[in-house]
N, CA, C and O atoms as a DFTB+ gen file, in Angstrom:
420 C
 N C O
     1  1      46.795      42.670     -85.192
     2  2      47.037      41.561     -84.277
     3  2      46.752      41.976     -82.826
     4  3      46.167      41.293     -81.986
     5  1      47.363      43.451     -82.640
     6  2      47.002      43.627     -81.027
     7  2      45.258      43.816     -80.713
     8  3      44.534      43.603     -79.740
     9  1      45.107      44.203     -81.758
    10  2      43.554      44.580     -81.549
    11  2      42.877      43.237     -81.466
    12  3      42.531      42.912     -80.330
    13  1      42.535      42.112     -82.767
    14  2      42.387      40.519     -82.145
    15  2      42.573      40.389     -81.043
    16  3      41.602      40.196     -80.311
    17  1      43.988      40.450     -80.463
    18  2      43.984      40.106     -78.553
    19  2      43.160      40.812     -77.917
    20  3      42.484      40.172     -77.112
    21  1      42.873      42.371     -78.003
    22  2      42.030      42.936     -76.961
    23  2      40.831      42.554     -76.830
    24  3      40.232      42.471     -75.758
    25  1      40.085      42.105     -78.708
    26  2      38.752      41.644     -78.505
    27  2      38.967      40.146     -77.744
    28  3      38.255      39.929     -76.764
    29  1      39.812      39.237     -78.120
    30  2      39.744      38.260     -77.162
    31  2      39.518      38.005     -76.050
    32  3      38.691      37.243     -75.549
    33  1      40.610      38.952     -75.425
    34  2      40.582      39.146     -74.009
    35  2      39.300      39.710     -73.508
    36  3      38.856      39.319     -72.428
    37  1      38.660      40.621     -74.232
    38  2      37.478      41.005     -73.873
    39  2      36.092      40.351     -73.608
    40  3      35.165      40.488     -72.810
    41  1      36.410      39.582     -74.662
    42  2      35.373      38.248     -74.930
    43  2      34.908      37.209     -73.773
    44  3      33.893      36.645     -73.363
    45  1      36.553      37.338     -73.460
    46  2      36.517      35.620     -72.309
    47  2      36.519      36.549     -71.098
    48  3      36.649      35.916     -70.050
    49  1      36.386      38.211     -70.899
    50  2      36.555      38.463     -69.613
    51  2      34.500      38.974     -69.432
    52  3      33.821      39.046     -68.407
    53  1      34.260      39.125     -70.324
    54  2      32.647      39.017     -70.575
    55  2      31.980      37.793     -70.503
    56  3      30.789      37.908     -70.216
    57  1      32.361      36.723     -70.666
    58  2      32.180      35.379     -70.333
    59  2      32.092      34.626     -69.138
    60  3      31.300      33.777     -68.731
    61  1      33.763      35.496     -68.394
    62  2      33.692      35.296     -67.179
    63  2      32.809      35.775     -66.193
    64  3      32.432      35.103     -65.233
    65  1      32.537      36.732     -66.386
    66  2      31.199      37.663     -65.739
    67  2      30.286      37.007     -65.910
    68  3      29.954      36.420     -64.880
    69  1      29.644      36.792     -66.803
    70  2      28.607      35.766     -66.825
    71  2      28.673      34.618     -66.095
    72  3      27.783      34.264     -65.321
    73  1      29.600      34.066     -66.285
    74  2      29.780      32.736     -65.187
    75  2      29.469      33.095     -63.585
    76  3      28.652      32.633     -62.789
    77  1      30.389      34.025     -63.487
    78  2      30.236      34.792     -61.733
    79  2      29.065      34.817     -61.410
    80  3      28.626      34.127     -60.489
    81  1      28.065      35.943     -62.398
    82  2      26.937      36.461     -61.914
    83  2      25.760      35.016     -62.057
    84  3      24.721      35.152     -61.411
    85  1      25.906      33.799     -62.805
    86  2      25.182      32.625     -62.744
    87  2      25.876      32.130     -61.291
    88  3      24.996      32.022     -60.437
    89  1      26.840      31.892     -60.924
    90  2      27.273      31.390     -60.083
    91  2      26.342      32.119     -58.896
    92  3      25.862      31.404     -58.015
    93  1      26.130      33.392     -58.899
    94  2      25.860      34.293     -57.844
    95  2      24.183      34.242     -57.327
    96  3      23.651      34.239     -56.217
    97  1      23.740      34.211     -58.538
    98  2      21.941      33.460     -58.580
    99  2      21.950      32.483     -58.114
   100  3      21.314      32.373     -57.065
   101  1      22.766      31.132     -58.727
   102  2      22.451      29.861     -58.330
   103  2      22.560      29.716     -56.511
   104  3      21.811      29.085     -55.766
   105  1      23.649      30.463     -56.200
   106  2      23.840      30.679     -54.429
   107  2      22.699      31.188     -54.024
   108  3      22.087      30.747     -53.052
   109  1      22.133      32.614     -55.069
   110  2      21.248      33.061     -53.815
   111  2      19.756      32.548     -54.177
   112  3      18.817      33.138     -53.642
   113  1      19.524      31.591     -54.967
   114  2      18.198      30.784     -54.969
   115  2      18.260      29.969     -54.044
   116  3      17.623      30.290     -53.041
   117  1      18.956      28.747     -54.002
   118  2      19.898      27.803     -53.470
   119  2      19.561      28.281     -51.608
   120  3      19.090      27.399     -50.890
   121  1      19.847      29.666     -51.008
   122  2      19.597      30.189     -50.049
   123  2      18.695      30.224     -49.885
   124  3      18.258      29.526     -48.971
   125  1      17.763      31.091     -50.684
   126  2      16.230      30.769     -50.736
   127  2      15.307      29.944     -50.524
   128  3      14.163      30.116     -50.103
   129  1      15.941      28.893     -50.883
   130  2      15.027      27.866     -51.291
   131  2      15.178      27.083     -49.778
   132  3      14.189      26.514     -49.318
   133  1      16.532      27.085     -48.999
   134  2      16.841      26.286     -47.703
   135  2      15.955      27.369     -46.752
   136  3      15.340      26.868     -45.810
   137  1      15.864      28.808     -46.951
   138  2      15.205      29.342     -46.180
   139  2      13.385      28.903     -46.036
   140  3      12.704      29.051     -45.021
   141  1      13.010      28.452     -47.112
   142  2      11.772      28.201     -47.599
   143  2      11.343      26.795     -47.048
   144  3      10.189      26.385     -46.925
   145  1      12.573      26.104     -46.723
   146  2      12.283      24.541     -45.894
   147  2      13.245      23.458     -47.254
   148  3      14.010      22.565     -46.890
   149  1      13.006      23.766     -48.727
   150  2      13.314      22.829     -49.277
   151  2      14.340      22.158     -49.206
   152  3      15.367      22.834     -49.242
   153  1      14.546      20.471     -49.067
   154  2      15.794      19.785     -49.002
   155  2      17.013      19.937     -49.948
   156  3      17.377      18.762     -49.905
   157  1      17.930      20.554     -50.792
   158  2      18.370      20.445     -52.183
   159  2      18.758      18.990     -52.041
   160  3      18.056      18.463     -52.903
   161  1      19.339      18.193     -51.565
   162  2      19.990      16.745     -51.587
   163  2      19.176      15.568     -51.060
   164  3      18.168      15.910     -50.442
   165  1      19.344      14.538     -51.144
   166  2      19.223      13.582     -50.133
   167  2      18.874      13.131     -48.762
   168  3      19.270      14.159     -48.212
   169  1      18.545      12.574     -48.009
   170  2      18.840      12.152     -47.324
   171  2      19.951      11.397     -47.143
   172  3      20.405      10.973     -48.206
   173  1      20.657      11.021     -45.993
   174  2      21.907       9.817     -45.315
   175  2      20.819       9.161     -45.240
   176  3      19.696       9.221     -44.740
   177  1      21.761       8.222     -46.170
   178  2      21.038       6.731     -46.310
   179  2      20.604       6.543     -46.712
   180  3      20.830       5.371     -47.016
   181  1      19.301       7.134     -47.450
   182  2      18.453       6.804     -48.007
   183  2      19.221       6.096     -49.734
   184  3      20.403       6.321     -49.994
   185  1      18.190       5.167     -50.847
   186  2      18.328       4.647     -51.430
   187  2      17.545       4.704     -52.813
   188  3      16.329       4.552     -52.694
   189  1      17.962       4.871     -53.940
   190  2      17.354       5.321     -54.937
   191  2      17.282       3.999     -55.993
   192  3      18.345       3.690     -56.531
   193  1      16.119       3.234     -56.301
   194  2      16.037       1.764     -57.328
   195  2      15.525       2.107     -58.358
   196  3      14.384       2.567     -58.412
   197  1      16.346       1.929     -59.437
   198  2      15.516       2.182     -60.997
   199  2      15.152       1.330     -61.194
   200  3      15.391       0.355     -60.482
   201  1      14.202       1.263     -62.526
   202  2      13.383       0.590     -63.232
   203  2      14.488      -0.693     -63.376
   204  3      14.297      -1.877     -63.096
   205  1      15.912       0.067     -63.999
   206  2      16.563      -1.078     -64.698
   207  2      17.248      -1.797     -63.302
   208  3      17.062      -3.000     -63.118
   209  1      17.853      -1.190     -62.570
   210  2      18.353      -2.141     -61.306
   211  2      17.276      -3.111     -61.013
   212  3      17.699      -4.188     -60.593
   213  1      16.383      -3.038     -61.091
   214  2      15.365      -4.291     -60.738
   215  2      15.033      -5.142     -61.880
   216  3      14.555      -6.195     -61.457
   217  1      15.099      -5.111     -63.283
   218  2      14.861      -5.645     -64.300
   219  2      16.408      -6.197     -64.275
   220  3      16.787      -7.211     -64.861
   221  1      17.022      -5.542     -63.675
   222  2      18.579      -6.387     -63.964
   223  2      19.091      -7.792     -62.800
   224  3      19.839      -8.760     -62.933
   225  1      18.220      -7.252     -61.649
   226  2      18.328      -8.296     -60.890
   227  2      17.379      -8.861     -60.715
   228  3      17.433      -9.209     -59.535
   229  1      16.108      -9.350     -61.323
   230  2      15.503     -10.388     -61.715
   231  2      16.252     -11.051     -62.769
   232  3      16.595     -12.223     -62.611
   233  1      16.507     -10.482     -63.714
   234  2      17.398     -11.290     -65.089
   235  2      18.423     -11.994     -63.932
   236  3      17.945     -13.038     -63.489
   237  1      19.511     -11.688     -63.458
   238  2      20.395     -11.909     -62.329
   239  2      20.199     -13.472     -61.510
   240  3      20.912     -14.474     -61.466
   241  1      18.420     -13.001     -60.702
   242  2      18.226     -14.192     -59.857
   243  2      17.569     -15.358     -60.898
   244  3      17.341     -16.496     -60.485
   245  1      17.290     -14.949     -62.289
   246  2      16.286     -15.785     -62.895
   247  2      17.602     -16.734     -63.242
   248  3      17.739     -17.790     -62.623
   249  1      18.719     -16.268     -64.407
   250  2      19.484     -16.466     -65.259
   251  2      21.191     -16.923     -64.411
   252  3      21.641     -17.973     -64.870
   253  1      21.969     -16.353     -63.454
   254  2      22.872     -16.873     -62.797
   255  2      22.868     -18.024     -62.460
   256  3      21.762     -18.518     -62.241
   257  1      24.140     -18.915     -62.284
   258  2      24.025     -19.876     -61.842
   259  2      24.040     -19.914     -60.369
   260  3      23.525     -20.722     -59.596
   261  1      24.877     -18.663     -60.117
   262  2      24.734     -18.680     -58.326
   263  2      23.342     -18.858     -57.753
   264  3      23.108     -19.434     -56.691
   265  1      22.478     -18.332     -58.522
   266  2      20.810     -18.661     -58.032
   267  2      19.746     -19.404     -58.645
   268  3      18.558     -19.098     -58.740
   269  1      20.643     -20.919     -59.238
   270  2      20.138     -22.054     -60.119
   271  2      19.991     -22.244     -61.746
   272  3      19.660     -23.189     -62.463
   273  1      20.394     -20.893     -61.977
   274  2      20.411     -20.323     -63.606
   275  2      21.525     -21.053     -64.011
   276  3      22.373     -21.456     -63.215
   277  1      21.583     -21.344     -65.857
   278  2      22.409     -21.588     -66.349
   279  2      23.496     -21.014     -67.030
   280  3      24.379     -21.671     -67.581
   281  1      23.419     -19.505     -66.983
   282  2      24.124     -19.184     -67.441
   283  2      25.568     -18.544     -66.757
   284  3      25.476     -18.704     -65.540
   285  1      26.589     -18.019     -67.033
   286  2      27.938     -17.842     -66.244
   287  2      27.806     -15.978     -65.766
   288  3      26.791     -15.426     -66.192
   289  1      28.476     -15.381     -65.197
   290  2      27.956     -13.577     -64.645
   291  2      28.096     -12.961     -66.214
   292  3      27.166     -12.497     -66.874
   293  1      29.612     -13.092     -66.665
   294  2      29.584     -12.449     -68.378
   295  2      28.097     -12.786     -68.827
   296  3      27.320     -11.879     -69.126
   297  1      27.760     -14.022     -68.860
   298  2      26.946     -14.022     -69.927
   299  2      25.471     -13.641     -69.494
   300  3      24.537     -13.592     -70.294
   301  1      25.348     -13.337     -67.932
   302  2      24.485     -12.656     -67.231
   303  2      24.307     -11.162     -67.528
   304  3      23.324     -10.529     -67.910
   305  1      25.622     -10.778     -67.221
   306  2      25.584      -9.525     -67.248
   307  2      25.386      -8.719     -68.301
   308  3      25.101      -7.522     -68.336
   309  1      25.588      -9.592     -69.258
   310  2      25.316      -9.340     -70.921
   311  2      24.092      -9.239     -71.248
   312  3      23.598      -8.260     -71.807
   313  1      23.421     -10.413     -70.867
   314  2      21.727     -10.549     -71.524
   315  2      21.264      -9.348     -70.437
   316  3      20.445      -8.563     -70.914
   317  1      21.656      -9.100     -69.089
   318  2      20.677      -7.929     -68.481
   319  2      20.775      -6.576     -69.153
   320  3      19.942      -5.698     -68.928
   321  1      22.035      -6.372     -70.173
   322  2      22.489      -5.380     -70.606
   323  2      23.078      -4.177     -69.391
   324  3      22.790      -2.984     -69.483
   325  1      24.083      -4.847     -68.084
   326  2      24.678      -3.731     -67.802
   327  2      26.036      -4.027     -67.364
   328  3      26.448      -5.186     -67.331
   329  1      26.869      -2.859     -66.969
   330  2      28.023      -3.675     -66.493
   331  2      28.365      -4.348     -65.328
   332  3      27.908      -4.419     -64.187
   333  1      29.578      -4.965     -66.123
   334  2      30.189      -5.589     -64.790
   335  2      30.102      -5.045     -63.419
   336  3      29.889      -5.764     -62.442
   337  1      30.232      -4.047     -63.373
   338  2      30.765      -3.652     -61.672
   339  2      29.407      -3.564     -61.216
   340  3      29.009      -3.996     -60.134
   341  1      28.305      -2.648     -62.597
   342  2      27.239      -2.946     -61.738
   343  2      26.479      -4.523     -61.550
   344  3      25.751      -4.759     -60.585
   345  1      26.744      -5.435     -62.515
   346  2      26.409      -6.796     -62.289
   347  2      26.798      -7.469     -60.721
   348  3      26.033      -8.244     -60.147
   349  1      28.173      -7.006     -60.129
   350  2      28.453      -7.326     -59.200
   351  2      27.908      -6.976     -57.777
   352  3      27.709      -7.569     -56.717
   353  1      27.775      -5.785     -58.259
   354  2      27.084      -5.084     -57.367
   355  2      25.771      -5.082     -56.863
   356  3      25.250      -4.715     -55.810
   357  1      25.259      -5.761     -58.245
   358  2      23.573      -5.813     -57.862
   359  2      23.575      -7.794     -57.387
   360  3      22.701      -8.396     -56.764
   361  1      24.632      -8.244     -57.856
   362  2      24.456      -9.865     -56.740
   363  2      25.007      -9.687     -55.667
   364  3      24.856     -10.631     -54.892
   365  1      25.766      -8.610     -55.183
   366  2      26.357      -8.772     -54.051
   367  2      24.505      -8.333     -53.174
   368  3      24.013      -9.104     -52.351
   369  1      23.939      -7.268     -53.524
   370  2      22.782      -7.236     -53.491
   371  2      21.878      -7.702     -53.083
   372  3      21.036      -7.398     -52.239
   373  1      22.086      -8.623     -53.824
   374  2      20.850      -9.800     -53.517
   375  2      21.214     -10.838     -52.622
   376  3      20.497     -11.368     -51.774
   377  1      22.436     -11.083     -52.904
   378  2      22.965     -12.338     -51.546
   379  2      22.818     -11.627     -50.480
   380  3      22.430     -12.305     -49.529
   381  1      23.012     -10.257     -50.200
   382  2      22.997      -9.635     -48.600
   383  2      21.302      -9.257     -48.212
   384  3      20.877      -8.899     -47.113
   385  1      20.518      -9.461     -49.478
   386  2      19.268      -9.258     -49.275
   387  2      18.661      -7.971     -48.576
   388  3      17.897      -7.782     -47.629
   389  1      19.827      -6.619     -50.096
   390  2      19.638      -5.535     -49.688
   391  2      18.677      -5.067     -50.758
   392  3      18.714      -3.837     -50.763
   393  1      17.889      -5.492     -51.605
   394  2      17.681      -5.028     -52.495
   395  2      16.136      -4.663     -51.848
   396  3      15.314      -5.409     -51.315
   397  1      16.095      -3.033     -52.154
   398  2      14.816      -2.472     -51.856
   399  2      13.269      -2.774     -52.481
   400  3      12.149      -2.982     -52.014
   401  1      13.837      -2.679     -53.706
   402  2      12.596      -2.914     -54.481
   403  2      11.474      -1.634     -54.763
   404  3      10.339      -1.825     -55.200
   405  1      12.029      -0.335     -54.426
   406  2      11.255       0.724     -54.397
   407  2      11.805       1.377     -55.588
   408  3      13.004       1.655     -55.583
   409  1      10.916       1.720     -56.842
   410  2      11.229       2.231     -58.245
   411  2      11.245       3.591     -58.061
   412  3      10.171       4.108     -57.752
   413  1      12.087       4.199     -58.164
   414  2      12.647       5.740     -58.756
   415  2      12.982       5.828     -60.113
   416  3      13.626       4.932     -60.660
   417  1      12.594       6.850     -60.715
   418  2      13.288       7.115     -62.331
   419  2      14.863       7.715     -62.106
   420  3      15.567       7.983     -63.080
């Protein structure tokens, strides 16, 4: 039994090392790479439109009734196939006439 624990302990403290020393690469590429010019993130502000955010808000402006469509947001948000919050989100969208229209994967 004591011996089981030591290999255990041994196991997950060999594991942990591994984690460290990935942790320790990923920093010093990561450095590298900002030294080299590359951005790792984003821009502020900037805005990323998928394929489906735009296939969802055409379905949206075609199919809502808020924008002459017959059907109700459930049953909008259903046929576009996404959710609610994002259903809301993508008419709040379109009424503020933020929608970019620039496709990113």
């Amino acid at each position: 039994m004591i011996l089981a624990e030591k290999q255990i302990r041994y196991a997950f403290e060999q594991a942990q090392k591994e984690v460290d020393y990935l942790h320790t690469r990923t920093k010093e590429g990561m450095m590298r790479a900002k030294e080299a010019g590359h951005i790792a993130s984003r821009r502020t502000g900037s805005r990323v439109e998928t394929r489906k955010a735009i296939s969802a808000k055409e379905t949206i402006r075609k199919h809502n009734k808020s924008f002459g469509g017959s059907l109700s947001n459930e049953e909008t948000w259903r046929l576009a196939g996404i959710s609610k919050i994002s259903f809301y989100k993508y008419k709040k969208e379109i009424l503020d006439g933020c929608d970019s229209g620039k496709i990113h994967n």
